[in-house]
N, C-alpha and C positions, 0 to 999 in steps of 0.2 A: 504494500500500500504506500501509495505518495508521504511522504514524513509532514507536510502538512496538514492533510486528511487525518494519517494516525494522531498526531496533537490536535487537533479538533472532537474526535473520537474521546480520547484519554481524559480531554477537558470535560467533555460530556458526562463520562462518567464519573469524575471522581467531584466536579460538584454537580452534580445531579442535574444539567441546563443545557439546555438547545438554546437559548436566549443572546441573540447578536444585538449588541447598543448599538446603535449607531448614532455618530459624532457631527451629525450637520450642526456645525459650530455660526451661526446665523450670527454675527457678530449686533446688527440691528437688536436681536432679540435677548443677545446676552445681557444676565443683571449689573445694574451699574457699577456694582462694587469691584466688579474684573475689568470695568473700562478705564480707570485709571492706572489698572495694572502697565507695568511695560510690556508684556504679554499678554495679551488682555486673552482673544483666545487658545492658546497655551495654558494660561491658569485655568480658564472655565472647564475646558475638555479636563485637564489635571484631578479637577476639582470631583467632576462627573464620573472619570473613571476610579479614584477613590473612593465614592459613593456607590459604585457598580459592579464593579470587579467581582467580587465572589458571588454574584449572581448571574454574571455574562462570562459564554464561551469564548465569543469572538466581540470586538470590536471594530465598529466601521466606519473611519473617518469620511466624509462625504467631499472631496478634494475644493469641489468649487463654491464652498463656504470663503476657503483658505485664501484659491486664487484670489478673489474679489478685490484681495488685498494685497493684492501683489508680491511683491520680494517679501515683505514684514509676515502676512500669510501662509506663502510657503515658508519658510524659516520656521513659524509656530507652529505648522504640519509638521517638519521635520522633528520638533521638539517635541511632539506628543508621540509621533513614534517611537523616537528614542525610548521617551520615559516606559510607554508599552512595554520595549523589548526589556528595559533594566528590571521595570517594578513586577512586570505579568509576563514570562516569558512562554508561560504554558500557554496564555490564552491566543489565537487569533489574531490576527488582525488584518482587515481586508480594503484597500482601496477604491473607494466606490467612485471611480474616475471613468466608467463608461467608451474607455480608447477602442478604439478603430482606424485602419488607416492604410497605405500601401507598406509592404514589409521593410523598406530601408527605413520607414518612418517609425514604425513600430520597433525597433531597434533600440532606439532613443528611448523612447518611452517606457521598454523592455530598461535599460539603462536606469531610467529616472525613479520608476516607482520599486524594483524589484533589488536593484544595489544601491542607488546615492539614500534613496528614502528606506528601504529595509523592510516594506510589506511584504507579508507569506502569501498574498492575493490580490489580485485585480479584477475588476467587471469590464467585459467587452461585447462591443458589436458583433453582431456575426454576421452583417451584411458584404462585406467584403471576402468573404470566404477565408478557406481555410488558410491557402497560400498566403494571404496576407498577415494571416495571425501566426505563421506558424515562428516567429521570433517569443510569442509568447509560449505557445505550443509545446516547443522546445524545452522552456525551463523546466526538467524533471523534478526539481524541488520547491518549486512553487506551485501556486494553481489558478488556472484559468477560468474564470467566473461568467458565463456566457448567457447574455439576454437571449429569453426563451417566449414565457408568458409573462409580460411587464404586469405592475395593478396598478398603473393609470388607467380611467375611467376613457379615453382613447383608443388606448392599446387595438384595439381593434380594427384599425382603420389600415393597418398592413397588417397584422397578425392575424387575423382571419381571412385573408385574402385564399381563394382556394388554386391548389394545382392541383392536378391530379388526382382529383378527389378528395385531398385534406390539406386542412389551414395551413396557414405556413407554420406557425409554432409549433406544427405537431413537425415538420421538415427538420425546423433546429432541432429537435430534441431529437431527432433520430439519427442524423447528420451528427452531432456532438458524440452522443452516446454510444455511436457505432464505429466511429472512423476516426472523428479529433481526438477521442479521449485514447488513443494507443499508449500513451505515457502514463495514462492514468490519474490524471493533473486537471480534470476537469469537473466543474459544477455547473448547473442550469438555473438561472434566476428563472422564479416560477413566485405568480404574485399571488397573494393571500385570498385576495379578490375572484379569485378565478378558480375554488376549489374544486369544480367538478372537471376544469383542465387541468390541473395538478393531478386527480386521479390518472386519466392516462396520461399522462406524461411520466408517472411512476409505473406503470405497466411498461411503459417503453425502455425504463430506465431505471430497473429495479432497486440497483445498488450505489446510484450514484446520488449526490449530497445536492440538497439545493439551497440554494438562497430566498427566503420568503421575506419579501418586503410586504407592509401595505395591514399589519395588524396596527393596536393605537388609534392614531386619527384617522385614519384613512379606513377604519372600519371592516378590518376583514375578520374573519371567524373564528376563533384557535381553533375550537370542536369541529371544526369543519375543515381546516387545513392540516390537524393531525389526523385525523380519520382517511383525510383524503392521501398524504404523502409520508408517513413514516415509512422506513425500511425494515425489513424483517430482521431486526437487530434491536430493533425501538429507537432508533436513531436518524440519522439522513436528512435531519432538517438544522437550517442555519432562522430561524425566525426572527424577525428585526424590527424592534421599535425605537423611534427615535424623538419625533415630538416627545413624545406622552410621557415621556421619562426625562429628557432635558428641561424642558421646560415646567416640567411638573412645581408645585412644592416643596415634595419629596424624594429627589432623584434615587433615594433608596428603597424607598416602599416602593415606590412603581416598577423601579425592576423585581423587585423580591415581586413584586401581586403578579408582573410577566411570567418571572419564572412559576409562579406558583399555576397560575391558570393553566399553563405549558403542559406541566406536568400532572396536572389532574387531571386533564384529557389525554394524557399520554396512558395513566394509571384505566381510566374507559376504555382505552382502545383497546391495552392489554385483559383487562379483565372481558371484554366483548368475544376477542380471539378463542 
């Protein structure tokens, strides 16, 4: 198994959580008290993942929170990585930078997020095919996070496009799970919002790990996307909230209530079997 996988796995088990934070670090929406910081978001993320940690497997900084702010931005991306790999080396951590591009371009990028920045993971286009990804492809010790079934309330408008009889997301997910993922280094973003396509796309893709954005604000179901997508392990899900727990009150209750809800539909499923 990929060594990123297996630490994603191990993390699972030994704190009992599928639960990914994710770090859209909205600098507008950070509380005042970080804005006079010299890092302002550095501290806040700093702040959230010592509120989080022992309740999140993986961690997912959202990159173009970061850019917005140019050099100072990426600089405080870089610093929250860091502190990730120093403070939580078990956990995750996934760059939610959506790259795509032609493969000398992706190179770079291969370059930027996976050595100068130190992410175990990156989310990508799959419009460009495989050729063009294969610079990410390639990394056998990383993994490749590939848009599948997005849970924007759009996603539709190319993802259900049909060939050949079936949408196109049911294509990526067969396409990934059959031929890209040879390394072994591959995940499918599959959105929360869309649980009855997350069922087959687990049929298609029995063993492989997804990324579920789109529980929190965005309203999608836990009972309904762990019923729909575990792996016969109890496992195989990255599930991501980000609002509802940054911005929260409580940046600690509300992961613990994620992870708790998580796994009480996890504990249904298994008792159902």
């Amino acid at each position: 198994m990929n060594e990123i996988l297996r630490k994603f796995n191990q993390r699972a088990d030994a704190a009992q959580t599928l639960l990914c934070v994710g770090l859209d670090v909205d600098f507008a929406k950070i509380p005042s008290r970080f804005k006079t910081e010299k890092h302002p978001q550095f501290e806040f993320g700093k702040w959230i993942i010592d509120q989080t940690a022992e309740f999140a497997a993986t961690f997912k900084p959202n990159t173009a929170f970061y850019e917005a702010r140019g050099a100072q931005g990426w600089a405080e991306l870089k610093m929250t990585v860091e502190y990730l790999r120093a403070k939580h080396p078990e956990i995750v951590t996934v760059c939610d930078a959506k790259r795509a591009d032609i493969g000398n371009t992706n190179q770079g990028y291969v370059a930027s997020i996976f050595d100068e920045l130190g992410f175990d993971a990156v989310t990508l286009h799959p419009y460009l095919g495989r050729e063009a990804l294969e610079p990410f492809l390639m990394r056998t010790d990383k993994v490749c996070i590939v848009l599948c079934r997005t849970s924007n309330p759009g996603a539709g408008e190319f993802q259900d496009l049909r060939f050949e009889g079936k949408p196109l997301w049911q294509t990526v997910a067969e396409k990934v799970s059959r031929e890209w993922n040879a390394n072994g280094n591959c995940m499918l973003v599959v959105g929360a919002t869309y649980p009855e396509e997350m069922r087959m796309v687990r049929e298609i893709a029995p063993e492989m790990t997804f990324l579920v954005p789109g529980i929190g604000v965005q309203g999608g179901n836990v009972d309904a996307v762990v019923s729909a997508g575990l792996d016969s392990k109890g496992k195989g899900l990255m599930i991501s909230a980000s609002r509802s727990i940054l911005f929260s009150d409580d940046p600690a209750a509300a992961a613990r209530d994620h992870r708790d809800e998580i796994n009480a539909a996890r504990e249904a499923r298994h008792a159902a079997d």
